[in-house]
N, C-alpha and C positions, 0 to 999 in steps of 0.2 A: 911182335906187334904187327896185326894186319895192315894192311894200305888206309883201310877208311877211319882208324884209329891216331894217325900221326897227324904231326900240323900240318899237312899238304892233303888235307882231306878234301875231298870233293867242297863239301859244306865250306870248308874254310874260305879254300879258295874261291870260291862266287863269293863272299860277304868282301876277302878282302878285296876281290877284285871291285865288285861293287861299292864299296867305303871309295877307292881310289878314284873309280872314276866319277862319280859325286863330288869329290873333293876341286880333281880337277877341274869338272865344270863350273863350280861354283866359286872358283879362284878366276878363272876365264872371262865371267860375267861379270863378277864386281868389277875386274881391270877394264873392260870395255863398256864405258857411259850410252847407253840409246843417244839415238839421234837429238840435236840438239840441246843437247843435253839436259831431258827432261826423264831421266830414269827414274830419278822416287817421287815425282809427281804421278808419274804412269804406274807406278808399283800401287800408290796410296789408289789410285781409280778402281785399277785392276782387283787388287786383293784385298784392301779392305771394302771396296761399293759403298761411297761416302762423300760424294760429290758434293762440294760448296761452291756457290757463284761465288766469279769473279769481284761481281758489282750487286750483289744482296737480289737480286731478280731470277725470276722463274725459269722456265724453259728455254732449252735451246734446240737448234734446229739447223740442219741445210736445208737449201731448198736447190733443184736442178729444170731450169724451164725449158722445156723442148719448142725447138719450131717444127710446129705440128704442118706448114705450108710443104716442107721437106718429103711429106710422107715415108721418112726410113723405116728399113726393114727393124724389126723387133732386135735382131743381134746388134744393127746400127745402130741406131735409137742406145741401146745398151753400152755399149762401146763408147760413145761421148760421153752419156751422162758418167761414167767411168771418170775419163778426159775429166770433165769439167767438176768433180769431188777429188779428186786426186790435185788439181791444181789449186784450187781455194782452200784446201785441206792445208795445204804446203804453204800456199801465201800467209792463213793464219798462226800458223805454225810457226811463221816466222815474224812476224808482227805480233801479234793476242797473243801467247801460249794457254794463256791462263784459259781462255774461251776455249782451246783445244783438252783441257784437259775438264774440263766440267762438260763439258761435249761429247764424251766419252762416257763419263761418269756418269749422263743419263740414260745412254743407251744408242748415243749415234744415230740419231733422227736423220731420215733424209726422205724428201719430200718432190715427187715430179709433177711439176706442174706445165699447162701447156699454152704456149703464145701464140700468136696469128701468124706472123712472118718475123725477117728482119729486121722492119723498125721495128716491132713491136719488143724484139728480144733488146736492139737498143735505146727505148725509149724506157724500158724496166730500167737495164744497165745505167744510165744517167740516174734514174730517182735511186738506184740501191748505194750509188757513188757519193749522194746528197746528204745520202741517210746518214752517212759514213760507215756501209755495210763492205765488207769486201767481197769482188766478186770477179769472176772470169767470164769474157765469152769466147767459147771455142769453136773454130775453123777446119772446116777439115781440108786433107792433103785433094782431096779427089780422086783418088785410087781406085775406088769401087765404085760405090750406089751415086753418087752425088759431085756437081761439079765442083773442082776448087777453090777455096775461099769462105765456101758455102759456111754462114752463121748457124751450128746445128744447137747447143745447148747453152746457155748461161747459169754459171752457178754461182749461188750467195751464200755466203755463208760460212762457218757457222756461227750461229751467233743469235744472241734473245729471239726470240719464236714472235713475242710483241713489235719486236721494229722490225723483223723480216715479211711480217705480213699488212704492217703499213705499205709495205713497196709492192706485193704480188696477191694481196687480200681478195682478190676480183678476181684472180683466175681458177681458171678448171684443173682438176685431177686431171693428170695424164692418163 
């Protein structure tokens, strides 16, 4: 009997090597839940594409308002609006889930829009707080482009595209 003939055949060997480790990852995965424990909400988004509101209503959306006063550089500018989806992503995340996963299931809208200054980013942040929208405004360290403290982005969201744009309906594209 040749070599490629016995059960330790090339062939064999990848299939069962391959069966094995398939097996194990897929025993790996079921034991460990995604975060907050939203695994088969996320699986139903992801693989089926079948998104239902939470509350029978249409689109959703973030939105990321820049203080256009700041003039940051393009990678700045980027870098917050980063900051500020990553943070209201996690806030609702941890409040709505339901809003985080039909938020997905449309396709993860995210929208830059631009403010005048300071107040302007906090006189949005009051009306989107009204609204009962959730929202962050982010500070930077000072490190690079910009002083300390400096109000660079406010994000809302995610959440109905209808009451996100009662609050920022008036402003400009970034």
């Amino acid at each position: 009997m040749s070599v490629n003939q016995g059960l330790f055949s090339d062939f064999n060997v990848g299939i069962f090597t391959g069966l094995s480790v398939g097996l194990a990852i897929s025993f790996y995965f079921k034991s460990r839940p995604l975060s907050f424990g939203l695994a088969e909400n996320l699986r139903q988004i992801v693989i089926e594409r079948q998104p239902r509101s939470p509350d029978g209503t249409g689109e959703y959306k973030m939105v990321l308002v820049v203080n256009s006063k700041l003039k940051m550089e393009k990678g700045k500018t980027a870098s917050q609006c980063c900051h500020a989806a990553v943070s209201v992503y996690t806030k609702t995340l941890l409040k709505e889930p339901s809003k985080i996963d039909f938020w997905l299931g449309q396709g993860s809208k995210k929208i830059a829009l631009k403010a005048v200054d300071d107040e302007h980013l906090e006189k949005i942040q009051k009306l989107a707080n009204a609204s009962g929208l959730i929202s962050t405004l982010i500070r930077d360290r000072g490190l690079t482009q910009i002083s300390p403290g400096s109000k660079t982005v406010l994000g809302i969201g995610p959440d109905q595209a209808s009451l996100i744009n009662k609050v920022v309906g008036d402003l400009k594209l970034y």
